[in-house]
C-alpha positions as CSV (number, residue, x, y, z in Angstrom):
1,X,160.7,26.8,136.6
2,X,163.9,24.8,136.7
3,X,166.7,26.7,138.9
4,X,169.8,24.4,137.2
5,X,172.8,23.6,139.3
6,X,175.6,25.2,138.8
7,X,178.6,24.0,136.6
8,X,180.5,21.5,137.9
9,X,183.3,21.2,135.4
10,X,183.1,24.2,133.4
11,X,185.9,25.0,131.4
12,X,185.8,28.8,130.9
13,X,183.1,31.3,131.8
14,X,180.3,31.2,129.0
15,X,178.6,34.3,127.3
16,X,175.7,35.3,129.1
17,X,173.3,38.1,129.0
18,X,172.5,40.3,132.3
19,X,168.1,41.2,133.0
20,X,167.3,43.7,135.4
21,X,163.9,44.5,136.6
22,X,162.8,47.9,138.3
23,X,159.5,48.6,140.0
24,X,158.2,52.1,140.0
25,X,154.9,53.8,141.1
26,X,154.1,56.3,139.0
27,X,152.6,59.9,139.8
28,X,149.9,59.8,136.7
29,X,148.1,56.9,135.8
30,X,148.9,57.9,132.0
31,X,151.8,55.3,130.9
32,X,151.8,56.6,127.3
33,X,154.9,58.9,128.5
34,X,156.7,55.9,129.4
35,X,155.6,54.0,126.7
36,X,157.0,57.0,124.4
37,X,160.4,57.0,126.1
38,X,160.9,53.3,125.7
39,X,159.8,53.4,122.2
40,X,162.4,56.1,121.4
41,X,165.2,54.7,123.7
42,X,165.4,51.8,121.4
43,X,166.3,49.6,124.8
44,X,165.4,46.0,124.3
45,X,162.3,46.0,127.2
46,X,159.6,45.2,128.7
47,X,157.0,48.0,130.5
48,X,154.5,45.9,132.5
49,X,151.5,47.1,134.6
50,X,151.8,45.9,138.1
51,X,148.9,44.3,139.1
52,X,149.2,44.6,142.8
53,X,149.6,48.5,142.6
54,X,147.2,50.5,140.4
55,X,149.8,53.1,139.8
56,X,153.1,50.9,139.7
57,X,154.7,49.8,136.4
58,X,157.7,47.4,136.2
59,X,160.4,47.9,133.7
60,X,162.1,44.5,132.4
61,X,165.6,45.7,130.1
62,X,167.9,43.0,128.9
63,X,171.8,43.6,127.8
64,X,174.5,41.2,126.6
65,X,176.6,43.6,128.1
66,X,176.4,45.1,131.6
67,X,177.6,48.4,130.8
68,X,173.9,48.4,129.1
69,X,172.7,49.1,132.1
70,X,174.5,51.7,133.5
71,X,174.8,53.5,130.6
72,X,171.4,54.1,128.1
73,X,169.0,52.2,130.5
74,X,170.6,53.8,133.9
75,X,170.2,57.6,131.0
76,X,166.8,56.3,131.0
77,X,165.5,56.1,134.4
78,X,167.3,59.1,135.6
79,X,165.6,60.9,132.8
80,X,161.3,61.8,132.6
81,X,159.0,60.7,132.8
82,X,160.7,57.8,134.3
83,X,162.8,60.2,136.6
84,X,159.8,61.7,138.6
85,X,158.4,57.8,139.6
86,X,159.1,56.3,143.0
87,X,161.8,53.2,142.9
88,X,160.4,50.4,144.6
89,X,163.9,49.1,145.8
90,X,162.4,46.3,147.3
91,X,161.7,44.9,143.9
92,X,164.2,45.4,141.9
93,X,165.9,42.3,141.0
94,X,169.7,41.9,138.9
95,X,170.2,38.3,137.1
96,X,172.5,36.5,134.6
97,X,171.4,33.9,132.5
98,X,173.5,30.9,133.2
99,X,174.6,27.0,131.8
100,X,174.3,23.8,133.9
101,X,177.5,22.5,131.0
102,X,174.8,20.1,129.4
103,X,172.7,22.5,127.3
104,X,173.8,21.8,122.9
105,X,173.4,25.5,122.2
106,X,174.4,28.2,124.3
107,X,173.8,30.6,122.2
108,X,169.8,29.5,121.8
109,X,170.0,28.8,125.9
110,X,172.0,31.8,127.4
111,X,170.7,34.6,124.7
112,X,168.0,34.0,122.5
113,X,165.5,31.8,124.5
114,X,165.2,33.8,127.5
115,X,164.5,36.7,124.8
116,X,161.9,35.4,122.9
117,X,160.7,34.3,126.2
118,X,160.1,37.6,127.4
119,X,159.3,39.7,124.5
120,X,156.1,37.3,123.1
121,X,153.5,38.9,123.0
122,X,150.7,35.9,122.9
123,X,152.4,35.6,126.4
124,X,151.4,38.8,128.0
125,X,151.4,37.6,131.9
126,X,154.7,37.4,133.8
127,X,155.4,36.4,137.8
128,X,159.1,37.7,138.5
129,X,161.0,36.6,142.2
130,X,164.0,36.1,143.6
131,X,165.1,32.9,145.8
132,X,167.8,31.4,147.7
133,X,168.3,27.8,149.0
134,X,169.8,27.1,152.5
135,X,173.5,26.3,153.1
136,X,172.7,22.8,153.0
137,X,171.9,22.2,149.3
138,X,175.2,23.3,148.7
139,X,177.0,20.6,150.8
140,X,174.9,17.5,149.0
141,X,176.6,15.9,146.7
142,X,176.1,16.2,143.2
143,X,174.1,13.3,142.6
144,X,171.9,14.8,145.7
145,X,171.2,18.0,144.1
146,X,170.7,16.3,140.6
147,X,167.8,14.3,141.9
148,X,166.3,17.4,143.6
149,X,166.6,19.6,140.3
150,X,165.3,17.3,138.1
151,X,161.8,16.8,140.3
152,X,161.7,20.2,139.5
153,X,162.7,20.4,135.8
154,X,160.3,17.9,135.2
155,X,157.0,20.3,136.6
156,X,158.6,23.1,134.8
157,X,158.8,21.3,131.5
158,X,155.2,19.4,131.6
159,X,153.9,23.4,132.0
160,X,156.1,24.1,129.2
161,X,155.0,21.7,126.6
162,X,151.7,22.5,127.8
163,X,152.2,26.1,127.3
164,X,150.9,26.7,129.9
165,X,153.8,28.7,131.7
166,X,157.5,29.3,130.5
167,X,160.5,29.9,132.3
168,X,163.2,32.8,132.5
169,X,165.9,31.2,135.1
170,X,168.8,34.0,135.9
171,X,171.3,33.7,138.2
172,X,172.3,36.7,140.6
173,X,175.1,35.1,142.9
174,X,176.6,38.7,144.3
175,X,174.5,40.6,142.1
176,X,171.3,40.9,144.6
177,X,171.4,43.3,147.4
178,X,170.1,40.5,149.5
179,X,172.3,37.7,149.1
180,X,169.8,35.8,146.8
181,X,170.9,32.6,144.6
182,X,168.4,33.2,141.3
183,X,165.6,35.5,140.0
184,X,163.2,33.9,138.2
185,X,160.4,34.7,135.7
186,X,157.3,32.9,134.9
187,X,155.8,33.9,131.7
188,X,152.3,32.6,130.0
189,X,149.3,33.7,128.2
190,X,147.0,33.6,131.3
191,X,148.2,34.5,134.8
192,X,146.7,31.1,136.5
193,X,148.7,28.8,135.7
194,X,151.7,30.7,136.5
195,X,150.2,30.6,139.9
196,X,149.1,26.9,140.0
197,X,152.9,26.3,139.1
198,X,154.6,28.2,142.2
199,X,151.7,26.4,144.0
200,X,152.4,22.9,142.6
201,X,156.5,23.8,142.9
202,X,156.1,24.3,147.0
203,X,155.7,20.4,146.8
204,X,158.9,19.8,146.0
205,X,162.0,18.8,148.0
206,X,163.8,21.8,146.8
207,X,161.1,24.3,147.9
208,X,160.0,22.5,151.1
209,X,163.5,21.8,152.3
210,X,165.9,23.7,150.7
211,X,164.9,27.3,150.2
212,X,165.5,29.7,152.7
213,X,164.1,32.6,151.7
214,X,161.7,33.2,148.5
215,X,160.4,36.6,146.9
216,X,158.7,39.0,147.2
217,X,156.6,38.5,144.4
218,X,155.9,40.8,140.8
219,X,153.1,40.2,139.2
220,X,152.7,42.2,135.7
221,X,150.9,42.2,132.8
222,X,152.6,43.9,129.8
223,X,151.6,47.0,128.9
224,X,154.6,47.4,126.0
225,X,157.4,44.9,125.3
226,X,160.1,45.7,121.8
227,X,159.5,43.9,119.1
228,X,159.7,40.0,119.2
229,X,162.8,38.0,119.2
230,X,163.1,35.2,116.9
């Protein structure tokens, strides 16, 4: 659960793909109508069941390009059964996958990681928020905010290997209606260990000192995801 730095020396704007995830409560506890419409949208999603609502669903879509989402996915929503469902605003969070200008393969890092990421299905439990560090990260130097990241890169990636709990780490600088920095996802097989890692994380510097603000929280199992990414 490694939020990277962002680029210091980049030399043009990489590729990225935009994720947006929208909360609804839902009128019927029936999902196979949403189910149905995702099926025949042909959207590349998620439909999770929200564990803290017994009526609400979360809907994870993913789009290389952002006119994705205000085109078939924003046709989507507007449309039944997804139209008559209550928008829980308060979770929706917007996010771009991002480069810290170290990563080999962009392609693999910015596109097809975060994908297969989300659309395994042996890893059924996600934990979604949004965060954003103080004004004072941002005036350490770069060396500062190195050492701070990579305390936490180093939890995120013993979980990892572990398999225990994998990261989606999206940036949303402008994107979020409240000013936060990233959106991240936790995704595993069991829903514990994503816990244990946000617990184990609030021991860091970065979380103890430098965040100002962090969630709310989704927690979501899925209910239907598209077909796995390779």
């Amino acid at each position: 659960m490694a939020t990277g730095a962002e680029p210091e020396r980049p030399s043009a704007t990489p590729p990225h793909a935009e994720v947006k995830a929208d909360v609804r409560e839902r009128g019927s506890t029936d999902p196979k109508p949403l189910v149905t419409a995702l099926e025949t949208s042909r959207l590349e999603a998620v439909l999770y069941d929200d564990v803290n609502d017994p009526r609400g669903v979360g809907v994870l879509a993913m789009s290389e390009d952002p006119v994705g989402l205000v085109g078939a996915y924003r046709d989507l929503l507007n449309a039944e059964p997804f139209a008559g469902l209550s928008l829980r605003s308060e979770l929706t969070m917007l996010g771009r996958t991002y480069a810290s200008g170290f990563e080999q393969d962009l392609e693999e890092w910015l596109f097809r990681r975060p994908r297969r990421t989300v659309l395994n299905a042996a890893w059924p439990w996600a934990i979604w928020y949004p965060l954003r560090r103080t004004g004072a990260f941002g005036r350490l130097s770069p060396k500062e905010q190195g050492e701070i990241i990579r305390e936490h890169s180093i939890l995120g990636r013993a979980y990892g290997d572990a398999d225990l709990a994998h990261d989606v780490r999206l940036a949303c600088h402008g994107l979020d209606v409240h000013d936060n920095d990233f959106v991240i996802g936790l995704i595993g097989r069991e829903l514990h260990p994503l816990s244990h890692l946000v617990q184990t994380m609030r021991k860091t510097v970065q979380t103890s000192q430098y965040l100002q603000t962090l969630g709310p929280f989704f927690v979501g199992h899925v209910r239907w995801q598209s077909a796995g990414a390779r």
